[in-house]
C-alpha positions in Angstrom: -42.4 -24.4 -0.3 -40.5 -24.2 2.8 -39.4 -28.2 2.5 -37.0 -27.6 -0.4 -34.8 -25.7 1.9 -33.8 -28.6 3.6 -32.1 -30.4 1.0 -28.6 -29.0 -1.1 -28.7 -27.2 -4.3 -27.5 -30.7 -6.0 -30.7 -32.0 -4.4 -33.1 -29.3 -6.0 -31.5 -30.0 -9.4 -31.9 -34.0 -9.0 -35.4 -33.0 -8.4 -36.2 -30.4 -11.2 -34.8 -33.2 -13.7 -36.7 -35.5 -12.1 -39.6 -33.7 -12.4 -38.5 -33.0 -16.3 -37.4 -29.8 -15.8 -35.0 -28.0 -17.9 -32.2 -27.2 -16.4 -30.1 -24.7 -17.6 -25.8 -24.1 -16.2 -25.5 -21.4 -13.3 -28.9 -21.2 -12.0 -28.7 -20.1 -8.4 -31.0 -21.9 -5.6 -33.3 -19.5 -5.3 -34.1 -19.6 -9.2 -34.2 -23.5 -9.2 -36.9 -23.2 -6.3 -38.8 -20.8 -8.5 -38.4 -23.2 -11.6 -40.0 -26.0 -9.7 -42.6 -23.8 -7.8 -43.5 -22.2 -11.4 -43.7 -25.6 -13.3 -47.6 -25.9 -14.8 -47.5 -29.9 -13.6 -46.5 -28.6 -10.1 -48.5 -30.5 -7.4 -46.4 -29.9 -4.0 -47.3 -32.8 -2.0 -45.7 -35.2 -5.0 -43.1 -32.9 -5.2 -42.4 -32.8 -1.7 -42.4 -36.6 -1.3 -40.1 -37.2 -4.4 -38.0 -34.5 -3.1 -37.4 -36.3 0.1 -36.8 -39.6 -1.1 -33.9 -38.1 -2.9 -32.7 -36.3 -0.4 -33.2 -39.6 1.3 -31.2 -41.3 -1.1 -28.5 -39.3 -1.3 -27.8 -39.7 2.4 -27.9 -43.8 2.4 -25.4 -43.6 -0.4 -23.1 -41.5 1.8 -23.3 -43.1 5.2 -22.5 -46.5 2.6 -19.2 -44.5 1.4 -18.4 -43.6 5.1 -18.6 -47.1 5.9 -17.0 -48.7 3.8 -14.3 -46.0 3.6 -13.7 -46.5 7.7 -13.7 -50.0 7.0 -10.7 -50.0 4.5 -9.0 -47.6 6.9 -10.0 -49.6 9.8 -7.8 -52.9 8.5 -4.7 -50.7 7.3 -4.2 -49.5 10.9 -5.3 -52.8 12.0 -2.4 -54.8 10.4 0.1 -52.1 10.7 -0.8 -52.0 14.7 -0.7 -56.5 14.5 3.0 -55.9 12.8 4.3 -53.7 15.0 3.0 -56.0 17.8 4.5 -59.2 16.6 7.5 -58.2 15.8 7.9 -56.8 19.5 6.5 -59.8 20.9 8.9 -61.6 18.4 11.7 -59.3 19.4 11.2 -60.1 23.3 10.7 -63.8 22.6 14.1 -64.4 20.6 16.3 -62.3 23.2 14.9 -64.7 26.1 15.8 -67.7 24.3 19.3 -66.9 23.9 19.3 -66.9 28.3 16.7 -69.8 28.7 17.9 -72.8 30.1 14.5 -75.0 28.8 11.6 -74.7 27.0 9.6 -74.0 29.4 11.8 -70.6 30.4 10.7 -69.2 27.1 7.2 -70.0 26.6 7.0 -68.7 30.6 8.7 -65.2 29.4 6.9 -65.2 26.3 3.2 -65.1 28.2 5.4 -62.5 30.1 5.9 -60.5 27.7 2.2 -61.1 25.5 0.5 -59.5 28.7 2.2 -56.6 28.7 0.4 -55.6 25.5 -3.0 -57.8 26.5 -4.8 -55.5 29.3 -7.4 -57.3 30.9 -11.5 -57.3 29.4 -13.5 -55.1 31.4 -17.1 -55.9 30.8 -18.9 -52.6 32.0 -16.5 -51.0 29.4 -15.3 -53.2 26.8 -17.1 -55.4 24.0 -16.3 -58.9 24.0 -16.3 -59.6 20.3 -13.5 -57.0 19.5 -11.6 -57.8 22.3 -11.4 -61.2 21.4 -10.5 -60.6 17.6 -7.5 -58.6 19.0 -6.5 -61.7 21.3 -6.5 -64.1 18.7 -4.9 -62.0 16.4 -1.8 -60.9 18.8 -1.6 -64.9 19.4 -1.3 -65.7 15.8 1.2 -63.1 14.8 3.4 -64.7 17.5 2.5 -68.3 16.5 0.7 -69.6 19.4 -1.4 -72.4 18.5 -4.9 -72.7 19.4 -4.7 -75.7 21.7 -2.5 -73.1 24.0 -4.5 -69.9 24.1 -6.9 -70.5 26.8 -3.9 -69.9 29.9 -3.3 -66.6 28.1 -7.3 -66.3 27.6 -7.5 -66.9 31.4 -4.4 -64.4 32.1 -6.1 -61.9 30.1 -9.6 -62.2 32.2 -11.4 -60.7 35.6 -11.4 -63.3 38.0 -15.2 -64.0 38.0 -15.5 -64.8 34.3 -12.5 -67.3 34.7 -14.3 -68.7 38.1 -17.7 -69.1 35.2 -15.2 -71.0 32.9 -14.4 -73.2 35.6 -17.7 -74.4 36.4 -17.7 -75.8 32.5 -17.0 -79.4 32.4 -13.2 -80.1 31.9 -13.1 -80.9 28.6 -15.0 -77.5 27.3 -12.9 -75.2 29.7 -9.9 -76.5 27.2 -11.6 -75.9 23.8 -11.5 -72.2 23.1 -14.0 -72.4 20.4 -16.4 -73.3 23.4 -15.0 -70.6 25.6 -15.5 -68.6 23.2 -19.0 -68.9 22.2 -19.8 -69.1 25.7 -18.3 -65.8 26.2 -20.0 -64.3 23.4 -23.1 -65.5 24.3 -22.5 -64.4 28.1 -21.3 -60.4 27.4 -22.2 -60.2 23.5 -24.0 -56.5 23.8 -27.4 -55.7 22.3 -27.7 -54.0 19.0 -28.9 -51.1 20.9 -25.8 -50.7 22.9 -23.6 -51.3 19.5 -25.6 -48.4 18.2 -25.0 -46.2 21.1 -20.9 -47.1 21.1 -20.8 -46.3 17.4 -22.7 -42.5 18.1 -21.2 -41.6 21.1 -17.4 -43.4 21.1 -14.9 -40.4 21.2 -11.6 -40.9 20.7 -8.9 -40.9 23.6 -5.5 -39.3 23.7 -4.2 -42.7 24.3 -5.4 -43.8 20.6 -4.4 -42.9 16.7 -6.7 -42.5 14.7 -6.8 -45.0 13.0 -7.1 -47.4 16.0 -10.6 -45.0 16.9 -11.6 -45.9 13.1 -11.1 -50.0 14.0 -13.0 -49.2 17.1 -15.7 -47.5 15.2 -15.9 -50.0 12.7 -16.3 -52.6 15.1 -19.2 -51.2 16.7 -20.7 -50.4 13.4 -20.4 -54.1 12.4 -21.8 -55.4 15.4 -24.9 -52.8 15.4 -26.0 -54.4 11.8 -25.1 -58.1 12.7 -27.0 -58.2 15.8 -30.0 -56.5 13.7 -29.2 -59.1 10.8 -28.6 -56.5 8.0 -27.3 -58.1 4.9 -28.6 -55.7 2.1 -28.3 -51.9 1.6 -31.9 -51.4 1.3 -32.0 -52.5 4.8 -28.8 -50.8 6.0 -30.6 -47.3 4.4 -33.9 -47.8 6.3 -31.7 -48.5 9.2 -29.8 -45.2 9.0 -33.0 -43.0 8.3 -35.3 -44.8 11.2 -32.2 -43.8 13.1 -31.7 -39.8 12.0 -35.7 -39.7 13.1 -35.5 -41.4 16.5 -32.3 -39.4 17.1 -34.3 -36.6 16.3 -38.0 -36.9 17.4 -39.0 -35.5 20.6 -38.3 -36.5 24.1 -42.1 -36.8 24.2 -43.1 -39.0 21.8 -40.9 -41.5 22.1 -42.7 -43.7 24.1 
């Protein structure tokens, strides 16, 4: 009897109606255990199993809400963060046209000013797929087009990833869709790594936190793209093989 401890007194009463139980207002645990226990159809290895599955259950459905709940928070802060950032960028941009003598002054200041707020990718510490979302959408609050991005792509990159773009044929080091993909391709982490960035990401003092929930978010998303889940039966058995991995002995692991 010792299994329906592990689930919450909701739990036991899902069960007990399940199991066609009647259940009357204020009964306490301990009397919905003995309801169950007592019940002349009780056979505890069906009882346990159903028990579990709703237990199991009730845990997809909340990890679901989590998600989707960090997700709606995650692209509130994300626009606010893109706002604030453009109209900065925006700011800096229209005070250095009223002192540049040509074109070519401004757009000079305004890559100036655009990598003040784009540090550059580190690849031991940063994933590629969120840092490019926040490149291109910094350059599109500010109006850059496409055709121009890859100078501030370069700007924005260590010096050995640039030297890789270089080794591209001309015409493909120009196109940042290519650059792109090549990039994702080239530093695009594993699902395994996504899963340990969304478990063990803490936030920084540096951060709201709201930016830690679009950094959460991110990792989350690239965990079940990389492992192709499209459907919440798939996203539950993901979440429950996880819980027992995370949980099952060093030893028998292997």
């Amino acid at each position: 009897m010792a299994y329906l401890g592990t689930g919450r007194k909701h739990d036991l009463i899902n069960l007990a109606t399940e199991l066609g139980l009647q259940v009357t207002e204020g009964l306490k645990v301990v009397e919905l255990k003995q309801l169950i226990t007592s019940a002349e159809s009780y056979d505890e290895e069906f009882t346990k199993n159903l028990f579990k599955s709703i237990i199991d259950e009730r845990m997809a459905v909340a990890a679901e809400k989590e998600a989707e709940r960090l997700a709606v928070a995650a692209e509130k802060e994300a626009e606010r963060q893109f706002e604030l950032e453009k109209s900065r960028i925006e700011a800096g941009v229209s005070r250095n046209m009223t002192h540049a003598n040509s074109s070519q002054e401004v757009t000079d200041q305004a890559k100036f000013d655009l990598s003040r707020i784009l540090p550059k990718f580190n690849p031991k510490e940063d994933e590629i797929g969120l840092y490019l979302t926040m490149f291109e959408r910094q350059l599109k609050f500010v109006n850059i087009p496409e055709t121009n991005w890859i100078p501030y792509l370069i700007g924005s990159l260590p010096s050995e990833i640039n030297q890789m773009i270089v080794k591209e044929n001309e015409e493909d080091s120009k196109d940042y869709a290519k650059v792109k993909e090549m990039l994702l391709k080239r530093y695009r982490l594993t699902a395994d790594r996504f899963r340990q960035l969304f478990v063990q990401h803490r936030k920084s003092a540096e951060i709201t936190w709201k930016d830690y929930t679009f950094e959460l978010k991110s990792y989350f998303e690239g965990w079940t793209t990389e492992l192709n889940i499209s459907t919440f039966e798939e996203l539950k058995e993901l979440i429950i093989a996880d819980q027992i991995k995370r949980r099952t002995p060093p030893e028998f692991k292997e």
